[in-house]
SEGUDO-992873 format. One record per residue: residue in three letters; x, z negated, y negated of N, C-alpha, C, O in turn. Coordinates in pm, whole numbers, plus 50000, padded with zeros to 5 digits. Layout:
% SEGUDO-992873
ALAXZYXZYXZYXZY/...
END
This chain:
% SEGUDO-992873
UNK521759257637972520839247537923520289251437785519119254537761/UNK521109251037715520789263837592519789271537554519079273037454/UNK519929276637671519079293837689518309289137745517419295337687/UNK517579280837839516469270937865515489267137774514279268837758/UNK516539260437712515919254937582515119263337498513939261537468/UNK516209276637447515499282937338514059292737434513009296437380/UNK514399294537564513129298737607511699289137647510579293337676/UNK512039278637639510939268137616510529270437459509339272837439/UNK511029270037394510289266137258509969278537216509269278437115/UNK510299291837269509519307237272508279304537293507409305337206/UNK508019299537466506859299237533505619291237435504459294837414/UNK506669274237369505379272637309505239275337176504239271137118/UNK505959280637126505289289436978504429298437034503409298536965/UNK504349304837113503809317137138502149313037207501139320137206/UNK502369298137269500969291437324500599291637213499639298837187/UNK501399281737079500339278536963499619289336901498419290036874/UNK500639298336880499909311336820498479319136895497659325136826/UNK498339317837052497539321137066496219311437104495279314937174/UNK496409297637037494859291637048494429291036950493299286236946/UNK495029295336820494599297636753492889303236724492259312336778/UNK492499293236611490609294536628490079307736633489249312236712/UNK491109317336471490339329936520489829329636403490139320236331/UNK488899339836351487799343336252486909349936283487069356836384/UNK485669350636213484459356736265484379372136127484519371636005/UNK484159380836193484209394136102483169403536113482309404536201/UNK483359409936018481809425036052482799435336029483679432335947/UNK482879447836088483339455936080482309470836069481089470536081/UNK483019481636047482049494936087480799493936044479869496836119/UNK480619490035925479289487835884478709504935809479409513435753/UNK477779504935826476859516835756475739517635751475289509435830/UNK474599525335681473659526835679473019539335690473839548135667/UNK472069543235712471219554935685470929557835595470579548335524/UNK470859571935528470229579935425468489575135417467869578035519/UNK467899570135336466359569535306465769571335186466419573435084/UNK464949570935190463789573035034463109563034998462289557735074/UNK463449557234827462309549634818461439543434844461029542134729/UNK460549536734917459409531934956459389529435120458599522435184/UNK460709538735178460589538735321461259527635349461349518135272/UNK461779528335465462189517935565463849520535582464049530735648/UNK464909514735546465979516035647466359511835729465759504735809/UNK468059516535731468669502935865469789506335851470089518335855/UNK470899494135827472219493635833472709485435961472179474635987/UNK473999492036061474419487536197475839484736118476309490936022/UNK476449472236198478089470836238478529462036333477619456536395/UNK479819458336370479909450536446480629440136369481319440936267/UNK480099425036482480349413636422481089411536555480749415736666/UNK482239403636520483529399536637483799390736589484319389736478/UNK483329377736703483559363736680484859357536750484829350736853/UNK485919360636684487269356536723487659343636742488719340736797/UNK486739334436693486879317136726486749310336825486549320036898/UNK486699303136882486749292537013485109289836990484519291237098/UNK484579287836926482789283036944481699295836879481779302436775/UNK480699295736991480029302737004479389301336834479679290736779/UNK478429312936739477869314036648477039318536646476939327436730/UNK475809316336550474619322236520473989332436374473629328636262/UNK474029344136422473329351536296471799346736221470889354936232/UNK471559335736160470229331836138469509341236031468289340636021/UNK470319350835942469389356335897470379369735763471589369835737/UNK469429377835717470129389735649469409386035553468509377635557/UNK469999396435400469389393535246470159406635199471239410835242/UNK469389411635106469579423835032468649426534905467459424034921/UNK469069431434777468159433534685467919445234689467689449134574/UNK467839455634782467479467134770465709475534829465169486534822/UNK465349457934901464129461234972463169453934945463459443734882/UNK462339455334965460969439434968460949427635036460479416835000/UNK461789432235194461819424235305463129428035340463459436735260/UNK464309425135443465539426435486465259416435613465129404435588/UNK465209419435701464959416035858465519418235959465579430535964/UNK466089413336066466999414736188465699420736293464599416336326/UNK466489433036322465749437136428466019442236535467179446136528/UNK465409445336672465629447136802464719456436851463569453636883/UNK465359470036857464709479336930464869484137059465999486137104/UNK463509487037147463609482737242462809492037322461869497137260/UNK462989496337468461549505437552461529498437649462299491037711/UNK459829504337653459279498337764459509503637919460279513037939/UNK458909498238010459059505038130458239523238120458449531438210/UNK457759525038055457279541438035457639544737939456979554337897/UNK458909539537832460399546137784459479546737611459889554637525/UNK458149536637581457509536737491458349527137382458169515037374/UNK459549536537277460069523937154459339515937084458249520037045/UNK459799501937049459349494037004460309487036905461509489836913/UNK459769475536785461049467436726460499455636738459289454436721/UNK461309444736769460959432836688461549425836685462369424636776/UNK461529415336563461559409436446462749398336528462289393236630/UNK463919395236499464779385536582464859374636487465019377036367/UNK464759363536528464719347236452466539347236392467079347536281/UNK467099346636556468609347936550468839358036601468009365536652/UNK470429360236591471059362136701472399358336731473289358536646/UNK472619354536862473469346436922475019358336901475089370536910/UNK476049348136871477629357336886478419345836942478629334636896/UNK478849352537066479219338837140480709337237136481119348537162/UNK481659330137118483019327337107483419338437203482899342737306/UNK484739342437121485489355037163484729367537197485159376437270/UNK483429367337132482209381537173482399387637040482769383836929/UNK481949399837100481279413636970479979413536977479329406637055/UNK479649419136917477919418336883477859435136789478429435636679/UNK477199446936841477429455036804475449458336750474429457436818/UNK475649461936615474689465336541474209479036582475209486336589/UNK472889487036618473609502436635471809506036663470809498836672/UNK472039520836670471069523136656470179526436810470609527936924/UNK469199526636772468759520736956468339504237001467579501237093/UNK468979495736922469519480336971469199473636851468129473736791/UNK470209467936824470059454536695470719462636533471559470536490/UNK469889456036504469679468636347469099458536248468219450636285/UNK469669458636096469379450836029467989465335902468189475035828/UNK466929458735943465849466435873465819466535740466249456435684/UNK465369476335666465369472335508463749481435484463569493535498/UNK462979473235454461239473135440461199476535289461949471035208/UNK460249486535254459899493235155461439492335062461769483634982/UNK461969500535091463249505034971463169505934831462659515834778/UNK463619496334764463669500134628464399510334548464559510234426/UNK464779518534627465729529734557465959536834692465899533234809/UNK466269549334620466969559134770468589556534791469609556834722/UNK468149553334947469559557834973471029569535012471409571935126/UNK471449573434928471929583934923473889585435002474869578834967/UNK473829595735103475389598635106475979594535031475569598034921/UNK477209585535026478159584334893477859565634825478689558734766/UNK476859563234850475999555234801476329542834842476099542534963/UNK476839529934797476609516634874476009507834821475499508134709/UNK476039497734909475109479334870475359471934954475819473735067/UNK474959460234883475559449034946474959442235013473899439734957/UNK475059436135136474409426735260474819413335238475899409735191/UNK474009407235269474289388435284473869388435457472769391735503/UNK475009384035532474639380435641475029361735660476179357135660/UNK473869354235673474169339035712474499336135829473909341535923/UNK475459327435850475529327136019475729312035997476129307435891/UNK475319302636136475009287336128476399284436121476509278636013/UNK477459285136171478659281036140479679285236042480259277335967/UNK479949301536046480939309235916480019309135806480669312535707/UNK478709306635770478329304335642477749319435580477269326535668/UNK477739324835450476799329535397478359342235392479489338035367/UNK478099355835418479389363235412478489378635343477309382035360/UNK479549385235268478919393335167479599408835233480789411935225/UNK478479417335300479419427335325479139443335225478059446135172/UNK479849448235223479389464935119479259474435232480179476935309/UNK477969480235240477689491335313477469501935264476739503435166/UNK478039510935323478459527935290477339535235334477139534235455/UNK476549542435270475309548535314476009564835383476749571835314/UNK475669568035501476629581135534475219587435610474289579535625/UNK475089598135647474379607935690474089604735826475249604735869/UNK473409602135921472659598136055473289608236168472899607536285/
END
C-alpha cells in the first residue's frame, strides 16, 4: 500500500511538471555580413513552449532606416520574391524558424557595416510575451 502510494504521488508530480506553460524563446540567431547603405538580414528560431498560440507583430533595430519582417518566396517559374509580413503566427508548442530562403528579419539601408565579429541588438514584439531584446552575432554567409 505504501509503494502504491509513493507511486501515485510520482505519477502526479511528474503530470504537474509537465503542464507546465512553458516559455517562448529565440535561439540561433545571426546575421549577415553587409555594407553601409545596403540591405541586411538576421534569421533564428523562435520556440513557443507555452500552451497558447503567439504572434510576432513586429521587429526594431537602430542600425537601419527601416527593420521589417520578411518572406521570401518563388514563383511557379522559380522567379524570388519578398514580402513585407504584418505578423507572424507561432503557434503553442511550435518553432518558427527564421532562415534564409523563408522568413528573415530585413534591415533597409544600413547604418553601419556589418562586420564578422560584430553584434546588435533586435527588439522582437510579440502580442502575448511582450517586447524581448535579442544580441545578434554578425558571422560570414
Amino acid at each position: 500500500m505504501k509503494r502504491l502510494l509513493l507511486v501515485l504521488l510520482a505519477v502526479v508530480s511528474l503530470t504537474a511538471c509537465s503542464t507546465s506553460s512553458g516559455t517562448l524563446t529565440v535561439n540561433d540567431a545571426w546575421a549577415r555580413t553587409a555594407s553601409m547603405g545596403e540591405n541586411g538580414a538576421a534569421y533564428f528560431i523562435i520556440e513557443n513552449g507555452t500552451k497558447s498560440d503567439d504572434m510576432l507583430l513586429s521587429a526594431s533595430s537602430d542600425i537601419a532606416e527601416a527593420t521589417e519582417i520578411h518572406m521570401s518566396m518563388a514563383d511557379s517559374n522559380g522567379v524570388m520574391s519578398m514580402n513585407m509580413q504584418e505578423m507572424v503566427e507561432i503557434p503553442a508548442k511550435g518553432t518558427i524558424e527564421f532562415k534564409t530562403g523563408g522568413l528573415h528579419v530585413m534591415f533597409i539601408n544600413l547604418n553601419r557595416d556589418l562586420k564578422v565579429g560584430d553584434s546588435f541588438s533586435l527588439i522582437l514584439n510579440f502580442k502575448n510575451a511582450g517586447s524581448m531584446t535579442i544580441e545578434i552575432p554578425v558571422r560570414e554567409y
